[in-house]
N, C-alpha and C positions, 0 to 999 in steps of 0.2 A: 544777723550774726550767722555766723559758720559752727556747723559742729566741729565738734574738738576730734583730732584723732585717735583713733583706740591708744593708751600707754599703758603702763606702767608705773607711774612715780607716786612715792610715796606722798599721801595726803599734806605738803607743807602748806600750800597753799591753797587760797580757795578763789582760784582760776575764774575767767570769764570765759561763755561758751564760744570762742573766736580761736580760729588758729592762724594768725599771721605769717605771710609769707612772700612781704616783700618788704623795706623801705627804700624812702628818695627824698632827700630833703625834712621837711617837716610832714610829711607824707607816709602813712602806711596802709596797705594791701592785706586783703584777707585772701584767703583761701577761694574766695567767690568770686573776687576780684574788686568787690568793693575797696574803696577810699576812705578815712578817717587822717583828718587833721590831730597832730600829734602834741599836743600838748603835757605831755607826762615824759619822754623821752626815755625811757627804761629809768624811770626814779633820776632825772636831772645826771642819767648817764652819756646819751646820744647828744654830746653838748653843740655838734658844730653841725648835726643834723644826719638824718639816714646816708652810707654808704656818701661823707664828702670826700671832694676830690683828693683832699691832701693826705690825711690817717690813712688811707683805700691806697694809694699810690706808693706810702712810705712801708704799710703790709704788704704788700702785692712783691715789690722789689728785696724785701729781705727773707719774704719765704722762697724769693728764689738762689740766696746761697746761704740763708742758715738759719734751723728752729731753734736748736737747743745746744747746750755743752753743760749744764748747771754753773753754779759758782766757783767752782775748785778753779775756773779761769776767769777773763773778762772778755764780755762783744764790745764791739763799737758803739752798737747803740744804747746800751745800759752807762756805759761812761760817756756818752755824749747827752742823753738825759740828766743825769749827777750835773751835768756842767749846767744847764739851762735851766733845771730846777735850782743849782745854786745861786745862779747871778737873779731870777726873778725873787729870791729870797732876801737877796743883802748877804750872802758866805754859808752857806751850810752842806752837811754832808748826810747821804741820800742810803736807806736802809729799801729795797725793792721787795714786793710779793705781791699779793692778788686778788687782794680785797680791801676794804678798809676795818672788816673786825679783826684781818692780817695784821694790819697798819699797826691800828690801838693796840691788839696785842703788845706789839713790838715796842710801841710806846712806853707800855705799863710795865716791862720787861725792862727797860734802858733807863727806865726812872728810876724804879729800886735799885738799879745796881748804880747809878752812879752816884744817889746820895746815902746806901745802907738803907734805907729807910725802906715801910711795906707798908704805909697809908695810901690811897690815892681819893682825894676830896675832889666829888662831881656834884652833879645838879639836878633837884629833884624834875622828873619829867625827860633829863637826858636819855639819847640813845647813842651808843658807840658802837653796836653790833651783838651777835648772837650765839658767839665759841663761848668759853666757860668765862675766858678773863671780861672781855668785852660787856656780855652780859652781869657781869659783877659788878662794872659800874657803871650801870644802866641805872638812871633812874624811875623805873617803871614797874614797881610790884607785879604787875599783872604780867608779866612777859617773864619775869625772873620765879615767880614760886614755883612752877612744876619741876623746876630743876635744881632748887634747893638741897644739900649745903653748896653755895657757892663759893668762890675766890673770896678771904676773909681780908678784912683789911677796907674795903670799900666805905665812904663816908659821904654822907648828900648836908650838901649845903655849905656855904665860905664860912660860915659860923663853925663848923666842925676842923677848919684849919690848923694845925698843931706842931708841935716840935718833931713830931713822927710824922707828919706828912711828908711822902715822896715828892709829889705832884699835885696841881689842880689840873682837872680833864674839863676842859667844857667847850660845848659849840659856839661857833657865834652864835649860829641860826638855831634853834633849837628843830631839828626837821619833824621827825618821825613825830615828838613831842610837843605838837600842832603847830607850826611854824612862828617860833618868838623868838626876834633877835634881841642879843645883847646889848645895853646900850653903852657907847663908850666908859661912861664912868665906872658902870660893873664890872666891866673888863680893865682899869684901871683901877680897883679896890682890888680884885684879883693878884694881879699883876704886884701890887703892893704887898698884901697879904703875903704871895708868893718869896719876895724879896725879903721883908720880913720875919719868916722863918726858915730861910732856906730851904726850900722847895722849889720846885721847878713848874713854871708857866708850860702845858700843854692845850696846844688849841686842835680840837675834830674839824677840820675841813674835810671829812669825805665828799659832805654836800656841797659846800658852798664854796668851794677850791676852784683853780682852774679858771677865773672868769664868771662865775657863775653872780658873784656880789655885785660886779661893776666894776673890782679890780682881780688881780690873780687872785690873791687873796683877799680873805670878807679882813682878818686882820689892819690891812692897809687901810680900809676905809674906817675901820673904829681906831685906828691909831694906834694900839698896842700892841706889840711885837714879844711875842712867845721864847720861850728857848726849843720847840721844837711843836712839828706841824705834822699831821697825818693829811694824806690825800687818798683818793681811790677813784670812786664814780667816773666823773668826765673826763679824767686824765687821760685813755686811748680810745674815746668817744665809742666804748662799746666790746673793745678787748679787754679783756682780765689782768689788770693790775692795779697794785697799791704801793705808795710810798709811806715812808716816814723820813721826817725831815729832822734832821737835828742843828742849832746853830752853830755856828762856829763859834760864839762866844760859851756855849754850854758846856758842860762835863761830858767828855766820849762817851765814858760808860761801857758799852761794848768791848771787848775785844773776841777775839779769832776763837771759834768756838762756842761762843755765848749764845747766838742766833741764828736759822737759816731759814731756807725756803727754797726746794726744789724747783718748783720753777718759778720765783722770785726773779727778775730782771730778764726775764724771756726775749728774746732778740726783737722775735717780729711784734710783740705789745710794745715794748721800748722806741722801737720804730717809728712806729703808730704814734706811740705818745711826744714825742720828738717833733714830730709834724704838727700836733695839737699842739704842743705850747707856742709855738711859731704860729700859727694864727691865729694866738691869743692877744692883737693887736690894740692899739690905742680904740682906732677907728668901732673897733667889735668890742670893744668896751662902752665905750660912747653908744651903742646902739643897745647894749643890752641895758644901759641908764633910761636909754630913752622911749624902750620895752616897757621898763619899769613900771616907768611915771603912768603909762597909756595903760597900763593893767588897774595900778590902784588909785588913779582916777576914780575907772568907771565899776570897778568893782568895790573898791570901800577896801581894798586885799593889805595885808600886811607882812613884812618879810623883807626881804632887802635883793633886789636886781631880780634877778627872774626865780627866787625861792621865795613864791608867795602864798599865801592862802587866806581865804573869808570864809567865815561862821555863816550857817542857813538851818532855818530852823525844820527842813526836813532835814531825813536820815540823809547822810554823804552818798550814800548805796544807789539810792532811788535819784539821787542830781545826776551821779553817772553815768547810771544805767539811761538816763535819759537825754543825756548830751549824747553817748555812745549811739542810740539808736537815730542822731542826727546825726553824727557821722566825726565827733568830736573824742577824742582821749583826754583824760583827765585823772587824778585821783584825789586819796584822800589822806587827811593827817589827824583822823579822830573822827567819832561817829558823823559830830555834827560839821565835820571842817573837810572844804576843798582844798587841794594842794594843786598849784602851778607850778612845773618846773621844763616849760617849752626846749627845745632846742634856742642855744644863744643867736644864731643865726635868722631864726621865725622872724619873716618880712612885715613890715608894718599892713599889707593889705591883707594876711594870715594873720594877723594880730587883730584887723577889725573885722575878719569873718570870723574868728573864733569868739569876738566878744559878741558877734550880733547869736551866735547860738546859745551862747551862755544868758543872754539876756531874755532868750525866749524861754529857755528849760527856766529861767528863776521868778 
């Protein structure tokens, strides 16, 4: 490992001694010049791999005639995203900003206002992100008490579904809260429920959007279809932004005024993201299926397309740090849980050198 550079930043995180300063592919560079096979991809962000050709090409050409204007007008590529976000949807219309606890926000904001309602029923163990709202309906004690009184209104579990329900918020994949997918039928009691009392079906794809399931959507592959979808992560494989998707069957909810985001639809992310959904091919589907299969094979992993992870009964800390010191990235989804979330592109013979090091460090 590489020393870190002198900073400044406040304590959020707790850093590994490494300061990276290159990627290529499924490929990262330290500071030393050392190589490390990348299997974590900034949290299942670098979806189509370090610096590829198409996002790199679609940024490169719009920072050369335009960064910003804010919202008060439109670019080209913020409504040419809306259009290809809407047709991989089946008709919906596209709220932009820069993260995915932006997303949920905006989510949690266009719920209440389009049914009156201020419940929003999530899932114990969910994560949605880290602003005040997002964090409210997190389901994870541990991450929400130090900032205590939160957003009131939040409820864990379908059993808590009611007449004052806004919304159901739930992942497919459950990420952060050790990788458990939904299985269709849950998502189909949901959906029911939802229907049921008049509430509104929201699905978290920040993670598992984009391709990441095996289809653009993890929805696609369980079968149920939402009134409305959050994206962030993989969407400009590494620039800063976040959608919310709304259907065209659902309630607006919004109007002019209600919402913004200063740089929310930013030309050259929009770009970038533009060119990502366009490689989000049958063919690159098909292979991150057949990713899949080659991970939980040999690893026993659980999760759906390349959002996988397996239980080890050392600490996750100590498997890391010692794939890391082979030359391997990785993370974690809980003390004792590994997290996969490779680049969708990782070549089957990076797929079996990253399992022959995993199989030595286990």
């Amino acid at each position: 490992m590489t020393a870190t550079v002198a900073s400044k930043l406040l304590p959020t995180y707790a850093r590994q001694n490494v300061t990276f300063v290159e990627g290529d592919g499924s490929w990262l560079v330290d500071a030393s010049g050392a190589r490390y096979l990348d299997l974590f991809a900034g949290i299942a962000v670098v979806a189509l791999g370090h610096r590829h050709p198409a996002p790199l090409a679609a940024a490169q050409a719009q920072l050369e005639r335009l960064w910003h204007v804010s919202n008060l007008y439109s670019t080209e590529p913020m409504q040419e995203l809306s259009v290809k976000l809407s047709d991989r949807f089946g008709g919906a219309s596209a709220f932009f900003c820069n993260s995915g606890a932006e997303a949920n926000e905006a989510a949690i904001k266009w719920a209440r206002k389009a049914t009156g309602r201020t419940e929003i029923v999530a899932l114990d163990g969910s994560f949605h992100g880290r602003t005040l709202g997002a964090l409210s309906v997190t389901g994870q004690p541990a991450k929400r008490a130090a900032f205590e009184p939160l957003v009131p209104g939040a409820k864990f579990g379908l059993g808590q579904v009611s007449e004052q329900t806004a919304a159901i918020l739930l992942e497919p994949v459950q990420g952060e809260g050790g990788v458990h997918p939904l299985t269709p039928e849950f998502l189909s009691e949901a959906r029911a429920l939802a229907d049921g009392h008049g509430a509104l079906l929201i699905l978290d794809e920040v993670q598992t959007g984009v391709g990441r399931s095996g289809s653009f959507f993890a929805w696609q592959e369980l079968g149920v279809k939402p009134d409305a979808v959050t994206l962030a992560k993989g969407l400009a494989n590494g620039l800063p932004v976040g959608a919310l998707l709304v259907s065209d069957d659902a309630p607006v909810g919004f109007e002019p005024g209600d919402h913004g985001s200063t740089f929310g639809g930013n030309p050259v992310a929009c770009a970038a993201a533009c060119a990502v959904v366009d490689a989000i091919d049958d063919a690159l589907l098909a292979h991150v299926k057949e990713l899949s299969a080659l991970f939980v094979d040999a690893l026993s992993a659980r999760g759906l397309g390349l959002l996988l992870a397996f239980d080890t009964e050392r600490p996750a800390g100590d498997v890391i740090a010692a794939a890391f010191s082979r030359g391997l990235v990785i993370g974690s989804a809980g003390p004792n849980t590994i997290r996969l979330t490779p680049p969708l592109t990782l070549s089957l013979d990076e797929a079996t050198h990253a399992l022959s090091i995993l199989k030595e460090v286990l």
